[in-house]
VEXBAPA-472037 format. One record per residue: residue in one letter; x negated, y negated, z negated of N, C-alpha, C, CB in turn. Coordinates in steps of 0.1 Angstrom, whole numbers, padded with zeros to 4 digits, always signed. Last residue first. Glycine has a CB too. Layout:
REM residues N
aXYZXYZXYZXYZ
...
END
This chain:
REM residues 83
x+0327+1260+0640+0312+1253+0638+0312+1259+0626+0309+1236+0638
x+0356+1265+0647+0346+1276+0644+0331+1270+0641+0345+1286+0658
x+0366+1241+0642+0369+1250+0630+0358+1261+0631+0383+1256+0631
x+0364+1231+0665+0355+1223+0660+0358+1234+0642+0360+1202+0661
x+0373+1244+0687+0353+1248+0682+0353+1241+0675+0338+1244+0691
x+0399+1240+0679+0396+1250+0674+0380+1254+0677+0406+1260+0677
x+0398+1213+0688+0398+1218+0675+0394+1229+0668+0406+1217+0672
x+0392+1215+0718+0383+1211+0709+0385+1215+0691+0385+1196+0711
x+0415+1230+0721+0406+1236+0724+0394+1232+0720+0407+1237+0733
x+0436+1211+0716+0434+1228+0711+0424+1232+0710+0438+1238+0718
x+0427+1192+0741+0428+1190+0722+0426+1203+0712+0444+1184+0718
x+0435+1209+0760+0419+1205+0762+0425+1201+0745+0411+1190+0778
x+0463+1215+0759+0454+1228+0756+0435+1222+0755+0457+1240+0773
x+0472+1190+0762+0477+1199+0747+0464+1212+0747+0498+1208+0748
x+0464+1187+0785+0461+1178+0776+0464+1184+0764+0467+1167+0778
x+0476+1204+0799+0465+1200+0799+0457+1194+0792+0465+1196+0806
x+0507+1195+0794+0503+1213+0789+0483+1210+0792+0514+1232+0807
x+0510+1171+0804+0511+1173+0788+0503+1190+0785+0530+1172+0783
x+0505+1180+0832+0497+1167+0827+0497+1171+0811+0506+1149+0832
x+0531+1196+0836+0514+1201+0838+0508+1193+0830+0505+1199+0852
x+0551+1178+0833+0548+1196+0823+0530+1195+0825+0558+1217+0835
x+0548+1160+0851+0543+1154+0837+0537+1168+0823+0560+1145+0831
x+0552+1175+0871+0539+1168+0866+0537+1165+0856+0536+1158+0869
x+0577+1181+0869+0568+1191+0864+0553+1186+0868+0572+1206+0872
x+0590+1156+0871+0589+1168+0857+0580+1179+0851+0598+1176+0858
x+0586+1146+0895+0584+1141+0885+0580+1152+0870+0595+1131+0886
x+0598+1172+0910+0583+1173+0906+0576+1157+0897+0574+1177+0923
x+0631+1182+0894+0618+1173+0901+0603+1171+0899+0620+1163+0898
x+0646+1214+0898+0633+1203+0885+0626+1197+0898+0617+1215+0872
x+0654+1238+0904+0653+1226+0912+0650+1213+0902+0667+1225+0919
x+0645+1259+0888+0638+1259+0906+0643+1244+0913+0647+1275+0918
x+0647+1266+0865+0642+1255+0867+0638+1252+0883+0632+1255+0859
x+0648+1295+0861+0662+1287+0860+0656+1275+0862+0671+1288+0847
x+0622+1307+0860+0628+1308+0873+0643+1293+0878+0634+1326+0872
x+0592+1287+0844+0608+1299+0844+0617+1294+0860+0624+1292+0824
x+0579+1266+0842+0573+1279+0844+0581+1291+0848+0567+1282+0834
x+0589+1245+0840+0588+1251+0852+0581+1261+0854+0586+1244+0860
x+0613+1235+0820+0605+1243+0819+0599+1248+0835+0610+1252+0811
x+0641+1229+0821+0635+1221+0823+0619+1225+0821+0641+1211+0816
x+0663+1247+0819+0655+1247+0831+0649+1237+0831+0662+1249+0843
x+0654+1255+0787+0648+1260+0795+0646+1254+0812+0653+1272+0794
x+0677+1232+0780+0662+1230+0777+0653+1240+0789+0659+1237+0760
x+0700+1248+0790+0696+1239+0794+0684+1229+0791+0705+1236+0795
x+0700+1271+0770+0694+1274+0789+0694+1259+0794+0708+1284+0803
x+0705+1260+0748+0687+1271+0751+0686+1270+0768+0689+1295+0746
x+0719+1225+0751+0718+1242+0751+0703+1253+0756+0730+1246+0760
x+0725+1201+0734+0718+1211+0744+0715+1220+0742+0709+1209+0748
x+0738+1168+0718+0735+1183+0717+0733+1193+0730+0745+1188+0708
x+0721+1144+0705+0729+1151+0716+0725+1165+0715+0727+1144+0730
x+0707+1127+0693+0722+1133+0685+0728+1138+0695+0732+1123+0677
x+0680+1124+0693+0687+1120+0698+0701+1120+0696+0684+1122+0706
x+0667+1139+0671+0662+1125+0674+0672+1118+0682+0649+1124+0681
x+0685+1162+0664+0681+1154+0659+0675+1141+0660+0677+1158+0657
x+0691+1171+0692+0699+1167+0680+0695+1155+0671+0701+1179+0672
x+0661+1179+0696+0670+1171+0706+0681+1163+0697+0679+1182+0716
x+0651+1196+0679+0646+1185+0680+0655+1172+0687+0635+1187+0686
x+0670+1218+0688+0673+1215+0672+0667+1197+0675+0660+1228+0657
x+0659+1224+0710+0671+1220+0710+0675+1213+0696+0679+1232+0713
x+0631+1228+0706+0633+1216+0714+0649+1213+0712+0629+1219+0731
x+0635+1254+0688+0626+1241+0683+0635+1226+0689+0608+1242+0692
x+0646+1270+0707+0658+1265+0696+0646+1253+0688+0666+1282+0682
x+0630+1275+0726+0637+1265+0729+0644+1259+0716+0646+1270+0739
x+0593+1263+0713+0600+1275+0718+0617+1267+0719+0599+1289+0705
x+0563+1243+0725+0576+1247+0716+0584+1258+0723+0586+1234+0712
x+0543+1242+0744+0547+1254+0735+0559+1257+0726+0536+1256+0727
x+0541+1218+0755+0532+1223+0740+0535+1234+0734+0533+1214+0729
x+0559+1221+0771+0546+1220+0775+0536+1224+0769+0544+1210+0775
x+0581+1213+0756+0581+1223+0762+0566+1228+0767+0591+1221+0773
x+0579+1187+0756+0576+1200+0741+0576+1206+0746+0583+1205+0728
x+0579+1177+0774+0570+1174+0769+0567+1183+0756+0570+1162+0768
x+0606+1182+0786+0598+1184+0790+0583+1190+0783+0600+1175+0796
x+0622+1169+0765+0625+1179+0767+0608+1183+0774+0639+1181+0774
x+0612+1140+0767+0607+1146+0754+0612+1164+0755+0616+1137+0739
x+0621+1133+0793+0609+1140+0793+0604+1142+0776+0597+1131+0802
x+0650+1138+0785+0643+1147+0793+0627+1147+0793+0647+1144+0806
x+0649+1116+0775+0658+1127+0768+0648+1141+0777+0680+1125+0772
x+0645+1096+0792+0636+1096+0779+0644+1113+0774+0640+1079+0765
x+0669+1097+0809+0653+1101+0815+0644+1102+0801+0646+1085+0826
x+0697+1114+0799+0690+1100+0804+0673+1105+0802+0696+1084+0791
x+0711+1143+0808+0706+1137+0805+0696+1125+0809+0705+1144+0802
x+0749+1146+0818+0732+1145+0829+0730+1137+0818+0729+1136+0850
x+0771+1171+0806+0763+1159+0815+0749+1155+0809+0773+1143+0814
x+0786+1197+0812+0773+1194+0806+0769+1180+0812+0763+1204+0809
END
């Protein structure tokens, strides 16, 4: 399996964040990038899961920072549907 380049990763990261599920991020991978990745190697880029224990905390800042930001937007939209 070789080592993904830094943009590859944090678009892994960054869906991940938002909830995508893995075969989303893996399919997405292919696609934008034409490399192909596997469910467990999307996942350890996830640091909510155990298989991610050695993820740089570059990574999992950015996880937090995007999952924060995805959930404060969510969260406006959906008061702005219940008004």
């Amino acid at each position: 399996m070789a080592a993904l380049k830094p943009e590859v990763k944090a678009a892994i990261v960054q869906m991940l964040a938002c909830y995508d599920t893995l075969s989303i991020v893996v399919d997405a991978i292919q696609k934008d990038y034409g490399i192909r990745v596997t469910p467990q190697q999307v996942e350890s880029h996830d640091p909510t899961k155990v298989s991610s224990k050695g993820l740089a905390q570059k990574w999992v800042d950015i996880f937090n920072a995007t999952r924060e930001r995805f959930r404060k937007e969510n969260d406006r939209a959906f008061d702005k549907q219940g008004q």
